[in-house]
TORSEDO-586752 format. One record per residue (C-alpha): residue number from 1; x negated, y negated, z. Coordinates in steps of 0.5 Angstrom, whole numbers, plus 500, padded with zeros to 3 digits. Layout:
# residues N
<site><seq>NUM</seq><x>X</x><y>Y</y><z>Z</z></site>
...
END
This chain:
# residues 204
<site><seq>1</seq><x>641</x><y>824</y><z>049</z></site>
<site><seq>2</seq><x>648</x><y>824</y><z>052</z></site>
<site><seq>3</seq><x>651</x><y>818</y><z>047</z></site>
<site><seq>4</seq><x>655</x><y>813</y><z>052</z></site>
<site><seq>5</seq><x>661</x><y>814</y><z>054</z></site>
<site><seq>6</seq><x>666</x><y>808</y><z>049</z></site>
<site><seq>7</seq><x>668</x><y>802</y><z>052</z></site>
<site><seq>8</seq><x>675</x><y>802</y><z>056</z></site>
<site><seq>9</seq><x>682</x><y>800</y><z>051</z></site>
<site><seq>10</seq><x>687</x><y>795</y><z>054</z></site>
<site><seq>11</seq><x>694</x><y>792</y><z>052</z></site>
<site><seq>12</seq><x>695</x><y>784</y><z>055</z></site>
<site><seq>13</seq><x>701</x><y>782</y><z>055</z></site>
<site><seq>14</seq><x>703</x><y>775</y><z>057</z></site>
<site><seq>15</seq><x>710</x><y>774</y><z>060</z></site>
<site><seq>16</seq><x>713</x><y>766</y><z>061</z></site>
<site><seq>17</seq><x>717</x><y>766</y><z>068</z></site>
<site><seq>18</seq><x>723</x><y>769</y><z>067</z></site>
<site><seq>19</seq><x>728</x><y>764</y><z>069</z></site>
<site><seq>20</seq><x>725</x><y>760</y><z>063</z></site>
<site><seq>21</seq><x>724</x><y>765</y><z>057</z></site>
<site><seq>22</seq><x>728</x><y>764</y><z>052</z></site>
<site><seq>23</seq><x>730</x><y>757</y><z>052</z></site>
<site><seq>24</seq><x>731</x><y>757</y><z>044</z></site>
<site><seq>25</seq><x>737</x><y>762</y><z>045</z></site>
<site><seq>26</seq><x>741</x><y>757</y><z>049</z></site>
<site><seq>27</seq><x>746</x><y>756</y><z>045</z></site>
<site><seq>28</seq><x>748</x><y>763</y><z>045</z></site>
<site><seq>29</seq><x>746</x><y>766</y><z>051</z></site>
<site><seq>30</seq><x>747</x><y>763</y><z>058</z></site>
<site><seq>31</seq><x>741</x><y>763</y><z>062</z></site>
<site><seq>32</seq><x>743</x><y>770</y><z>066</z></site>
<site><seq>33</seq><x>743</x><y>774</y><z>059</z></site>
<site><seq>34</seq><x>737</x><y>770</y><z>057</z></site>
<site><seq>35</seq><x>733</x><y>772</y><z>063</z></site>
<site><seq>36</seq><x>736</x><y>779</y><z>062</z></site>
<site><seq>37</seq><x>734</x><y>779</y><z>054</z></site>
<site><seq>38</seq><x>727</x><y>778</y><z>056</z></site>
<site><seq>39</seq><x>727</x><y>783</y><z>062</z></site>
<site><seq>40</seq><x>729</x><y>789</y><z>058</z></site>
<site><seq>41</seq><x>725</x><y>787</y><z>052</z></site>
<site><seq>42</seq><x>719</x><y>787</y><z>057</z></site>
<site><seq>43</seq><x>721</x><y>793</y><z>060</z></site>
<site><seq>44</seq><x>721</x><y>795</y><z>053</z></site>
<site><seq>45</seq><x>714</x><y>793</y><z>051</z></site>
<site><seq>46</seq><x>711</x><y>796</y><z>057</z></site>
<site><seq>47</seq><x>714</x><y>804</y><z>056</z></site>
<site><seq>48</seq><x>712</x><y>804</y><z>049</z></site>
<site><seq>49</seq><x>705</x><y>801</y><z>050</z></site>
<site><seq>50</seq><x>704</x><y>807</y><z>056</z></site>
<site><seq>51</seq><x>706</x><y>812</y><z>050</z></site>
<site><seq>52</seq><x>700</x><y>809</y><z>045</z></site>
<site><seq>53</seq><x>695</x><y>814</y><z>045</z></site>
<site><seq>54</seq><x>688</x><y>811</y><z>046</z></site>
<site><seq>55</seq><x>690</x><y>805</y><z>050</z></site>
<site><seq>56</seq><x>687</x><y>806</y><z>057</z></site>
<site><seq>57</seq><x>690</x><y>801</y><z>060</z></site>
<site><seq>58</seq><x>696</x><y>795</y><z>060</z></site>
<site><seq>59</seq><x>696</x><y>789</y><z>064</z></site>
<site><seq>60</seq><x>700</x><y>783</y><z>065</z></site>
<site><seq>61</seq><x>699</x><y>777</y><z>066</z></site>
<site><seq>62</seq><x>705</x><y>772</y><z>069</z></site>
<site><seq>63</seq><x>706</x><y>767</y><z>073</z></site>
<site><seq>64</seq><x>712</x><y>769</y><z>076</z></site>
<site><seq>65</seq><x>713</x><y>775</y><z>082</z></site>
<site><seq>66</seq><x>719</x><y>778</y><z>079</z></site>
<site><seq>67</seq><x>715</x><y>780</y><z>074</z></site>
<site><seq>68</seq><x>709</x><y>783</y><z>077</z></site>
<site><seq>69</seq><x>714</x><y>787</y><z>081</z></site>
<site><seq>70</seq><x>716</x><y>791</y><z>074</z></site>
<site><seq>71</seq><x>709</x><y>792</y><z>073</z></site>
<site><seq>72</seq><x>708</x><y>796</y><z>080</z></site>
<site><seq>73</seq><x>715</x><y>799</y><z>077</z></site>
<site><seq>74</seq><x>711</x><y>801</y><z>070</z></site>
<site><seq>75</seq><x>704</x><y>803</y><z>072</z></site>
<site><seq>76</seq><x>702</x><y>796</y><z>068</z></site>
<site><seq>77</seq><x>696</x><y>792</y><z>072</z></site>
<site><seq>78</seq><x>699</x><y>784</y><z>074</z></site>
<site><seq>79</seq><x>694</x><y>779</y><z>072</z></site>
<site><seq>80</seq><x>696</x><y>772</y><z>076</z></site>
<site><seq>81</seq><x>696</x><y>766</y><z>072</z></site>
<site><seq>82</seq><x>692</x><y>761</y><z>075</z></site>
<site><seq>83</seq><x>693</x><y>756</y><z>067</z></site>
<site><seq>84</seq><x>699</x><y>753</y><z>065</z></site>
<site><seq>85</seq><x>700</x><y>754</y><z>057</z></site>
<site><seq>86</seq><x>700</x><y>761</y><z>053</z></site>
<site><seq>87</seq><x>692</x><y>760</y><z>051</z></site>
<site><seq>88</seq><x>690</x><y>759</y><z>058</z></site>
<site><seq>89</seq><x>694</x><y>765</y><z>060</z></site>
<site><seq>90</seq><x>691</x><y>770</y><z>055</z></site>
<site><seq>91</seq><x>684</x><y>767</y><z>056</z></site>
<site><seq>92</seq><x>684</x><y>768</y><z>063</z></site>
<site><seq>93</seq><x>687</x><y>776</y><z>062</z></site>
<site><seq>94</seq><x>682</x><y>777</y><z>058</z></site>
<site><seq>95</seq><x>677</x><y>774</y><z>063</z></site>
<site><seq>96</seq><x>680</x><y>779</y><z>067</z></site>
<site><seq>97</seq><x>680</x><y>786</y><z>064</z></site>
<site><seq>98</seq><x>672</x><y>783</y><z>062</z></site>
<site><seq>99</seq><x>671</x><y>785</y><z>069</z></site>
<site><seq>100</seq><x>675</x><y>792</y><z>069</z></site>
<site><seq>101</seq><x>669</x><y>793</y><z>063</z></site>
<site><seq>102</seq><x>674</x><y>792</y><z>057</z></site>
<site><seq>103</seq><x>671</x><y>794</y><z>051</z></site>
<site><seq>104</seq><x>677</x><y>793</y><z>046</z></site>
<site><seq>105</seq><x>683</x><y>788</y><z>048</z></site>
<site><seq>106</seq><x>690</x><y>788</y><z>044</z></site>
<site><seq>107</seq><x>694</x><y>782</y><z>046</z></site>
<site><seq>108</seq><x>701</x><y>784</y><z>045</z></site>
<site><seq>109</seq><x>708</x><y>779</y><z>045</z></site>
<site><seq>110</seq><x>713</x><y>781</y><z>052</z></site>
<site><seq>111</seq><x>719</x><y>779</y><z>046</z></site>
<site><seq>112</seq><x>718</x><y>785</y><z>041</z></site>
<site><seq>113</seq><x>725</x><y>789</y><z>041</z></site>
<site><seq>114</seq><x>722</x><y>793</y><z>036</z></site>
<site><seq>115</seq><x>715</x><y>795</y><z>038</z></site>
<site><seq>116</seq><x>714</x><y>803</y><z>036</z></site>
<site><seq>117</seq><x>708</x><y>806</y><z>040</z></site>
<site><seq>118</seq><x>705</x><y>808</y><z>033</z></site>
<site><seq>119</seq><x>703</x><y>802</y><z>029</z></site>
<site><seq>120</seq><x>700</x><y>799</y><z>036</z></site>
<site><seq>121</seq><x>695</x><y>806</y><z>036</z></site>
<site><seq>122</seq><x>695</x><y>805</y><z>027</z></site>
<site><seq>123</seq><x>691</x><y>798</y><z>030</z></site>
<site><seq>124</seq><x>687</x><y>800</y><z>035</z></site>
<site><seq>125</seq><x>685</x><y>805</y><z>031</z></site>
<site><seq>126</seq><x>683</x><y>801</y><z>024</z></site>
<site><seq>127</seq><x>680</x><y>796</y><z>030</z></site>
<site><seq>128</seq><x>675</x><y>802</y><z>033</z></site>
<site><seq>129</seq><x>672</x><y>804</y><z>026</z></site>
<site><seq>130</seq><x>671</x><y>797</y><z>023</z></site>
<site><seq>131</seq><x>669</x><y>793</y><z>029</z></site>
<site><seq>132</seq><x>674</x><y>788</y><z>025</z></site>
<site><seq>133</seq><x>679</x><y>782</y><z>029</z></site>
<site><seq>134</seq><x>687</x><y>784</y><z>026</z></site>
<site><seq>135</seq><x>692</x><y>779</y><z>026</z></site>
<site><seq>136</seq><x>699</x><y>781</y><z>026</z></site>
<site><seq>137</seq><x>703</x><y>776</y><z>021</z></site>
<site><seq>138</seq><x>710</x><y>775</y><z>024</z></site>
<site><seq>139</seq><x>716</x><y>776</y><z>019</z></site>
<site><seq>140</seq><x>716</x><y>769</y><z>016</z></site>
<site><seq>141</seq><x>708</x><y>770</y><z>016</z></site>
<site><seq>142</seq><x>707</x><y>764</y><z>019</z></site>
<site><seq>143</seq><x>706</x><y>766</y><z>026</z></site>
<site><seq>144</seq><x>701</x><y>771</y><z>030</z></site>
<site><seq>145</seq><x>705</x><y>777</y><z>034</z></site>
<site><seq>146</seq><x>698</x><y>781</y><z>035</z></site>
<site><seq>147</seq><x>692</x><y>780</y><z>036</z></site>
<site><seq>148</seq><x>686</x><y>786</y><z>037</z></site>
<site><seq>149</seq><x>679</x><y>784</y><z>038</z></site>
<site><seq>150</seq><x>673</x><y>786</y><z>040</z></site>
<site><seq>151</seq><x>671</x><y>783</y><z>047</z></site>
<site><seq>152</seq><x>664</x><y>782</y><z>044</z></site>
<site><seq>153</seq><x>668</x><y>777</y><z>039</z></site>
<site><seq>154</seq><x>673</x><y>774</y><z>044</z></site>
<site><seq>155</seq><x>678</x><y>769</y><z>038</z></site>
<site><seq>156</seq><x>680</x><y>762</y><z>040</z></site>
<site><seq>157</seq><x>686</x><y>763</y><z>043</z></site>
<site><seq>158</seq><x>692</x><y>758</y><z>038</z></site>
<site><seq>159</seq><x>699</x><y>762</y><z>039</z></site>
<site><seq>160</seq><x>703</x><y>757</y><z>038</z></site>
<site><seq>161</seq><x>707</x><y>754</y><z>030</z></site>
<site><seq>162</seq><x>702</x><y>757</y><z>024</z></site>
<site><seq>163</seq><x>698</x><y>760</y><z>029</z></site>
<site><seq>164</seq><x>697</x><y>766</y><z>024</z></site>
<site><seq>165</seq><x>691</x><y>762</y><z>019</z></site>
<site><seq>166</seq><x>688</x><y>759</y><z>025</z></site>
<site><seq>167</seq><x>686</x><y>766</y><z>028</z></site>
<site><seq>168</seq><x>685</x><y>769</y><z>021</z></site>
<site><seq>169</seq><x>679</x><y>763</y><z>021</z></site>
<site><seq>170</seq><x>676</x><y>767</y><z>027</z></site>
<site><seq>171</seq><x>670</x><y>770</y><z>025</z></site>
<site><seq>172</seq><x>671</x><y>778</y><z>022</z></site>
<site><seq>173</seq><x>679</x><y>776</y><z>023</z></site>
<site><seq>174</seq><x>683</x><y>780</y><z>018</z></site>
<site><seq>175</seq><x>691</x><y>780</y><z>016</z></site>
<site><seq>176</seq><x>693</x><y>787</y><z>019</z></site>
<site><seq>177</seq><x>702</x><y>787</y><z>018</z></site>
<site><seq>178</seq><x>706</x><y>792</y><z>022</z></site>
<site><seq>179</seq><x>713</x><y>793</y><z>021</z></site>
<site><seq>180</seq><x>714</x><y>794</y><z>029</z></site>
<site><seq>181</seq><x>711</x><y>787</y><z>031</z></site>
<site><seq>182</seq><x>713</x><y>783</y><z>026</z></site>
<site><seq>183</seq><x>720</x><y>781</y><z>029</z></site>
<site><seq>184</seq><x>721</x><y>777</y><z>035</z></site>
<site><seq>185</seq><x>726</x><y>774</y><z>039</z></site>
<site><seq>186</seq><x>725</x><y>766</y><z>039</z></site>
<site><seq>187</seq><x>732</x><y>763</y><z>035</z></site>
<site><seq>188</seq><x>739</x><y>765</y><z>035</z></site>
<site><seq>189</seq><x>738</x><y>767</y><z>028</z></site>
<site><seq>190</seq><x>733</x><y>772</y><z>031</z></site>
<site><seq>191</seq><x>739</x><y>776</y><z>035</z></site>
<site><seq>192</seq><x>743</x><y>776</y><z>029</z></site>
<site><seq>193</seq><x>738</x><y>779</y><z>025</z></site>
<site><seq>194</seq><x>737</x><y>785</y><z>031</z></site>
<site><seq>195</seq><x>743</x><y>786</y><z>031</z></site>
<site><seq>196</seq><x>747</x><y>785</y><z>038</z></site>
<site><seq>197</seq><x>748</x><y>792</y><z>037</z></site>
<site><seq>198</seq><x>741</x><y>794</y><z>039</z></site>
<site><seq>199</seq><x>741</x><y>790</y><z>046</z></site>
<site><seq>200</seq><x>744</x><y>791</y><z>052</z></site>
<site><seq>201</seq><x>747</x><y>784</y><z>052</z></site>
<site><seq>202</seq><x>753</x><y>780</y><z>051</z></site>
<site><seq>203</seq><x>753</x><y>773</y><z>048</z></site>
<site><seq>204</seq><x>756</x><y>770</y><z>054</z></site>
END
């Protein structure tokens, strides 16, 4: 008997309306460089996510229509958000790509300047042969910069401040560091550290 064909693999990746990323950078950045900032960040995370081996799709979800314009650009599926908050966006996504037979979902920020396709196919890869849910720690350890579950065990979405414990408590959950994920962009401390070097940006 022919063994089943393996249930489909996604990248979800939520995305604020554009004219209102990165708030917490006001103070060294105007409001162009910030949605410019979050822009090319996204169109990062989109072209490294579209290299990653194993990956069968990857969605969007926003509630902003510029944003569903650079998903036509990239080939990424957009996703209408209907909820307002982070955790009722993801869950409305993941109900989503249920529909599209989803078997796999790895949720991934649209503000990791770093990201590298290879550590997302490290995870999906330890995801695939454990069944486990991984929890990607950020820098300080304290918040989640990734989360890849089995649709079966769908986790409670609790993005947001010490977030990282609050997903380890989910069920067959485990710490799963990656160096590529680890640093986001949220304080102008975090644009220091990048390094101005790395963007396209100015400070202005």
């Amino acid at each position: 008997m022919t063994p089943p064909a393996p249930s489909p693999t996604w990248a979800l990746v939520p995305v604020k309306c554009l004219d209102a990323a990165k708030s917490r950078l006001a103070p060294c950045l105007s409001p162009a460089a910030r949605r410019g900032l979050q822009t090319e960040m996204l169109a990062h995370v989109l072209d490294e996510l579209a290299a990653t081996p194993g990956l069968d799709g990857v969605a969007v979800v926003s509630a902003d229509p510029d944003v569903a314009a650079i998903c036509r650009r990239s080939g990424a599926r957009f996703i209408a958000e209907t909820a307002v908050g982070l955790n009722p966006a993801l869950g409305r996504g993941t109900a989503a790509l249920t529909l599209f037979g989803a078997g796999l979902i790895a949720v991934v920020p649209a503000d990791l300047p770093e990201l590298a396709a290879r550590d997302v196919a490290a995870a999906l890869d330890d995801a695939r042969a454990t069944g486990d849910t991984l929890v990607v720690p950020d820098l300080a350890g304290t918040g989640t910069n990734g989360l890849v579950f089995p649709v079966a065990r769908t986790p409670r979405f609790a993005f947001g401040p010490e977030s990282f414990h609050r997903h380890l408590s989910e069920p067959g959950a485990r710490p799963f560091p990656l160096a590529s994920l680890a640093r986001d962009l949220d304080r102008p401390d975090d644009l220091v550290a990048l390094g101005r070097h790395a963007l396209s940006l100015e400070t202005v």
